[in-house]
Structures are given as C-alpha cells and as structure tokens.
C-alpha positions in Angstrom: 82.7 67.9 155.3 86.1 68.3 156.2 87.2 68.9 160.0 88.4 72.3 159.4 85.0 73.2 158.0 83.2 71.5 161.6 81.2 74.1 163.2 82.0 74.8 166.8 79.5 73.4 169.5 78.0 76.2 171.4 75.9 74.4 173.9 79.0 73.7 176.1 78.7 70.5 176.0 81.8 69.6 175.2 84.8 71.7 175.6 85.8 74.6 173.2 88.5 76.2 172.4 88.3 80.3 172.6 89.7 80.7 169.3 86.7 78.7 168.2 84.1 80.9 170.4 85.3 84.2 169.3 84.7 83.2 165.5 81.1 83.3 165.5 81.5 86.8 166.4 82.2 89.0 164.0 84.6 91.8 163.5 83.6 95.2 163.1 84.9 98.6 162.2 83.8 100.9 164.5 81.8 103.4 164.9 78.8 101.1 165.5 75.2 102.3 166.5 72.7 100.2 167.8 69.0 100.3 168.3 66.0 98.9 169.2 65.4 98.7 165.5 68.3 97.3 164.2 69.7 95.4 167.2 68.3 91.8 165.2 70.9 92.7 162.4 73.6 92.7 164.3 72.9 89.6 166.1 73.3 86.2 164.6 70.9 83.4 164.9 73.2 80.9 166.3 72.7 80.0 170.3 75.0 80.4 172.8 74.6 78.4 175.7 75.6 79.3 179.4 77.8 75.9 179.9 79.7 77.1 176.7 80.1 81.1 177.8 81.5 79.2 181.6 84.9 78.0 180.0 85.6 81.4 179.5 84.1 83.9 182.2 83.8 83.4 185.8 80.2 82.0 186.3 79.0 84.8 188.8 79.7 87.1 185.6 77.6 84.3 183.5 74.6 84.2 186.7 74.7 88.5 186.0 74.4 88.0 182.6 71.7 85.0 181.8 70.7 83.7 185.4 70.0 80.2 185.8 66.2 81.1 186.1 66.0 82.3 183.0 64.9 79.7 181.0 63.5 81.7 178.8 66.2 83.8 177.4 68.4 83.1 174.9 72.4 84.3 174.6 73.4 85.1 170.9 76.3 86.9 169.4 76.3 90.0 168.1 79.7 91.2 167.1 83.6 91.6 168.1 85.8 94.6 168.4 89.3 94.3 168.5 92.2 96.6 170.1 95.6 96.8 170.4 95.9 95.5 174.0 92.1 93.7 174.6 89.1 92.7 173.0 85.5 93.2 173.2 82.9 90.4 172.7 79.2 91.9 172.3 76.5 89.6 173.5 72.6 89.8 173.2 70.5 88.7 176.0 67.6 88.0 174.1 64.3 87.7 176.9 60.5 87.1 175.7 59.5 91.2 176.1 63.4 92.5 176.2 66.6 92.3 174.4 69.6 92.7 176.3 73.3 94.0 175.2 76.1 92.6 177.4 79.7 93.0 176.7 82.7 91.1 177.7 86.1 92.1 177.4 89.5 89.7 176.9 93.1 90.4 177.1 95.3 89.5 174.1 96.7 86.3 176.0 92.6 85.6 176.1 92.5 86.3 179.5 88.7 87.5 181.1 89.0 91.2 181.7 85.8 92.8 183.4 82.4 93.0 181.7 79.5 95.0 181.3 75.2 94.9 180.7 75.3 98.3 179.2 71.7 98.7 178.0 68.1 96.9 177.2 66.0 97.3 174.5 62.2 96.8 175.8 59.4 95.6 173.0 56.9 97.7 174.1 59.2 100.8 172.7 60.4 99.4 169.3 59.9 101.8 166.9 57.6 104.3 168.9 57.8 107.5 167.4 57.6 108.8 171.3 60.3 107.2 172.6 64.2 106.2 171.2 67.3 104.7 172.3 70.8 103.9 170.7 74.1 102.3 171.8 76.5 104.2 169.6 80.1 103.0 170.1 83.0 105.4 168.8 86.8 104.0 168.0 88.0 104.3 171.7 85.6 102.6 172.5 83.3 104.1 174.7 79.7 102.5 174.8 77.4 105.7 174.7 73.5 104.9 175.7 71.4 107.7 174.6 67.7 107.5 175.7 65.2 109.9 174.4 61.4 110.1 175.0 58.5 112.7 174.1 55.7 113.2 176.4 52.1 113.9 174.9 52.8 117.9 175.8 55.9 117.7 173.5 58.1 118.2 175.8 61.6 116.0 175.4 63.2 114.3 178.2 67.0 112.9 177.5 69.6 111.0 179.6 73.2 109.8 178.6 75.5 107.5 179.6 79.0 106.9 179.0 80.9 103.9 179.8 84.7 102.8 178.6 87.2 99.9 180.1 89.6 101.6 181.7 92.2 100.9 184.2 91.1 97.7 184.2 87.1 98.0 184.7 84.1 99.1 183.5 83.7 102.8 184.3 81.3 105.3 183.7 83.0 108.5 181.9 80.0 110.0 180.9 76.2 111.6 182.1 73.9 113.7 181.1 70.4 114.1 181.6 67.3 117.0 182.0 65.0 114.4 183.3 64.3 116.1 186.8 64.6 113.6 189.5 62.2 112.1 192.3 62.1 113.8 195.6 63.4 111.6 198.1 65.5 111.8 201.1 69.0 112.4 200.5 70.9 110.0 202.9 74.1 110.5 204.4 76.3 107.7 205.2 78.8 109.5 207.7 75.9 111.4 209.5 76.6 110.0 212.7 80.4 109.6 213.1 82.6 111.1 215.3 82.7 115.1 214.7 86.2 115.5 217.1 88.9 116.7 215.1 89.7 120.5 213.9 87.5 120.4 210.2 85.4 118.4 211.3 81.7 118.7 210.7 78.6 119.6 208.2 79.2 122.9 205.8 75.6 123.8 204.0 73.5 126.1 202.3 70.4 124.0 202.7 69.2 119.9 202.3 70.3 119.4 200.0 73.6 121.4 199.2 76.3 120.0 201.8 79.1 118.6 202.4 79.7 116.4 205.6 83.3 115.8 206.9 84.1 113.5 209.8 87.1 112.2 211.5 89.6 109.2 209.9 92.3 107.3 211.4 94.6 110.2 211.9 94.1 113.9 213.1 95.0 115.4 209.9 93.0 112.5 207.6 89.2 113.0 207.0 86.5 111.0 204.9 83.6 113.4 203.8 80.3 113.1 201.7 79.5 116.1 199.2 75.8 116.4 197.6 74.5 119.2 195.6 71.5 119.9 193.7 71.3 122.7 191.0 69.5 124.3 188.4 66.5 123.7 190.2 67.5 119.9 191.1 68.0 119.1 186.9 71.9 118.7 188.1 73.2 116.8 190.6 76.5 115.9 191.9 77.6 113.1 194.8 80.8 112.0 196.0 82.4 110.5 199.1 86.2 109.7 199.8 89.0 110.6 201.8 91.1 113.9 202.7 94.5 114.7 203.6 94.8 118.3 205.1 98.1 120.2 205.1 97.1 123.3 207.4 93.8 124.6 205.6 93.9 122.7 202.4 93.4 119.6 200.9 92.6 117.7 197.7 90.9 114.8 196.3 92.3 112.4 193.6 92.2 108.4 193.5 93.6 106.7 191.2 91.2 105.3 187.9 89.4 108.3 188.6 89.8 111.9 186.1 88.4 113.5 189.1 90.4 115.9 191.0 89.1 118.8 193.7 90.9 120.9 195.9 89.1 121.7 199.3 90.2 125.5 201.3 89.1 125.9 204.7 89.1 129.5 206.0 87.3 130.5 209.2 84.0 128.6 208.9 84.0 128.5 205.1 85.1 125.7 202.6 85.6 126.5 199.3 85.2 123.8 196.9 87.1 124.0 193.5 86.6 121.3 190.6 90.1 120.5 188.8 90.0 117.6 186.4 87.3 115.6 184.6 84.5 114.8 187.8 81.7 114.0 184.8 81.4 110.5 186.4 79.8 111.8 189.6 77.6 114.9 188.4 75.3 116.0 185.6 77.5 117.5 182.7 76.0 121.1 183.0 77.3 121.9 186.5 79.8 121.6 188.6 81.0 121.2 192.5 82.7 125.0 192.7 80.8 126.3 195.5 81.5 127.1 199.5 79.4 126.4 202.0 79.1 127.5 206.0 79.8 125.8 209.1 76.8 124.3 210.8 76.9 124.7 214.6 77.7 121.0 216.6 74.5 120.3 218.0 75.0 120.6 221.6 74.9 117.1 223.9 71.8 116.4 225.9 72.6 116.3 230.0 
C-alpha cells in the first residue's frame, strides 16, 4: 500500500495532522435532516478517540463532549460542512442507551472556533410512533431541533430550538414551544439591591409579570430583570441587562444580540416596546410590549 493511501490513526496516539482528521468526515450539501432513525447513516464506523480529538480542541471542550468517565461511549464522525469563512465538523457521541450530536466549528486557517452538543437521540424513542425528533440543518446553517411527542389523549406537545455560530459563538436564534411549563418559583436575581436612584424599583401586574430595576454605578445607569408569562403561562419571556436613561427613556441593545427594546417611564408607568429580533429570550408567539405599575418601596422597619 502506498503511503498516500495510509489511513490516518485516530486513536491519538500519535500525532495527526488536521488535514488528515477532517478527511474522514465527509462533505455534505446542505440542507441535512437528521433523526433518530437515520442518525447511523450518517455516521461512519471508524472510532475517534479523545487523545486524537485533543490536538485540535481545547480539552475542557473534549471533557464536555466525551468525559473521561465515559468509558463507555464511543466518538464517531458523521459529516463536514464547509463555509466561506469556517467550518463545521459533526460528531456522534455514541452512549450504550443514547446517541449524541456534537458539533465543532474551525476557522479557514484551522483554528478552533466554539462548539456545540446540540441534541440527543434516546433508544427508548427510536421509531415510536408517539414520539419524534429531527436535527434539520438549512444552508446558513442554523441547527434546528424539533421535538414532537403525542400523549395517549392525542393531544401534541412541540418545542423548537434554533441555534447558529454567530459573532463568534454558539447562540440560540430560535424557540418555540406549547408545552406548558412547571410551576415553580420565579427568582429574581436583583431582588435585594439597592432601590435609591430616581427609576428605581419593581413595576408589575402580578408574579409573575414584572420587571425589577435597581441602581448601577452611575445615577442615570440601571441593571433590571424583566419576566413575563402569557397566554396562560404557554409563553414566556426573560431577560436581564443594563440601562442608560436619558430623562425618561431608555433602550436595550448588546452587541451579538438581534434584540433591541426601548423602555418609557411616565409617572409610575413603564412602557415596554420590543424593536428587533428578541426570539432568543421568549416563546415565538408573544412578545415583551406591555407596561406595568409602580410597586410601593416597602417601608423600613424601626
């Protein structure tokens, strides 16, 4: 056999070149959907060991995706997706009872990006006529994880996720779900700081439809925490970061993020007013538009 021909040593044993390790994926046109059903023809046979996947990611990113412990899993490859400016390796976490989907992304120059475990696929599901998932990946790509399941009564329950590389990391771009949520205690993470500057303080209609605002560094700067619950708690929306006010008004943006809202305070009113994509941190059938009143400062004890 001639040395060109030599197949690449995988158990990391000895040292590899990328070039080599990116071969045994292959190269896909996209769009791509995967499932519990199909996932094994995608994936090739060959092994990957975790000394080989370490020349090439950082190994907290290789503990994350096949832990030490894990004796019992086994990394394959499952294909490659190639962009103008990056790359995306697609790795399955094969365990005894689960198969997982991790993926890995590279610069041009070969340079590790970010990563991602965007889904499992559980053996007790495979090909239950009650229950479904898919990975579907379009030509952006964005990794789209679309779980479906049917309860005895017929009734169909749904959740979506969304998730792209962008602005270098993994972000989620993308939810959607009617699968009503557990009651639990909604906690607030500024509830006791300091309540001294003018805007200071908790607007609400009720538990769980609020939005806490408490004082920064500077008289005019602000961090707040905004929760909402609607359509009978089937939509929900969270977010906390920072506010500049000039006079009554001001407006939230950060960059990497599509989100933008605009806050108005007038009297003891806010008025909230979505501007810009915010799907990452609510249910895609609602939004945060809404005002909300002034609570009274509890008075100090004596």
């Amino acid at each position: 056999m001639a040395c060109a021909d030599k197949k690449p040593d995988l158990t990391g044993n000895t040292p590899l070149t990328i070039n080599d390790f990116n071969k045994v994926f292959k190269a896909v046109s996209l769009p791509v959907s995967i499932s519990d059903s199909n996932i094994n023809r995608f994936t090739d046979t060959l092994i990957i060991g975790r000394k080989a996947l370490a020349q090439f990611v950082p190994d907290s990113v290789v503990e994350d995706i096949i832990g030490i412990k894990d004796n019992k899993a086994l990394l394959h490859p499952i294909i490659r997706i190639e962009k103008e400016e990056e790359y995306y390796l697609l790795l399955n976490v094969s365990h005894p009872k689960k198969q997982e989907i991790a993926v890995v992304v590279f610069s041009k120059k070969n340079k590790f990006l970010d990563y991602k475990v965007i889904t499992e696929f559980n053996e007790e599901n495979q090909s239950s006529k009650m229950y479904g998932k898919n990975l579907n990946i379009n030509r952006e790509p964005s990794f789209l994880v679309e779980e479906n399941k049917l309860a005895e009564d017929n009734t169909l329950t749904y959740e979506k996720k969304g998730w792209a590389y962008t602005d270098s990391s993994f972000r989620l771009i993308y939810f959607d779900s009617n699968k009503k949520p557990e009651t639990k205690k909604i906690l607030n993470p500024l509830d006791t700081m300091s309540m001294n500057y003018t805007f200071s303080g908790d607007y609400a209609r009720d538990a769980k439809n609020f939005i806490s605002i408490r004082d920064y560094n500077t008289a005019n700067k602000y961090q707040f925490f905004l929760h909402f619950e609607k359509k009978e708690g089937s939509c929900i929306g969270e977010l906390k970061g920072l506010l500049t006010f000039t006079k009554n008004q001001a407006t939230y943006s950060e960059k990497g993020d599509p989100c933008i809202i605009h806050f108005t305070i007038q009297g003891n009113v806010i008025n909230i007013k979505e501007d810009g994509n915010c799907g990452n941190h609510r249910n895609m059938t609602c939004y945060f538009n809404d005002s909300y009143d002034k609570k009274r400062k509890p008075k100090k004890k004596k």
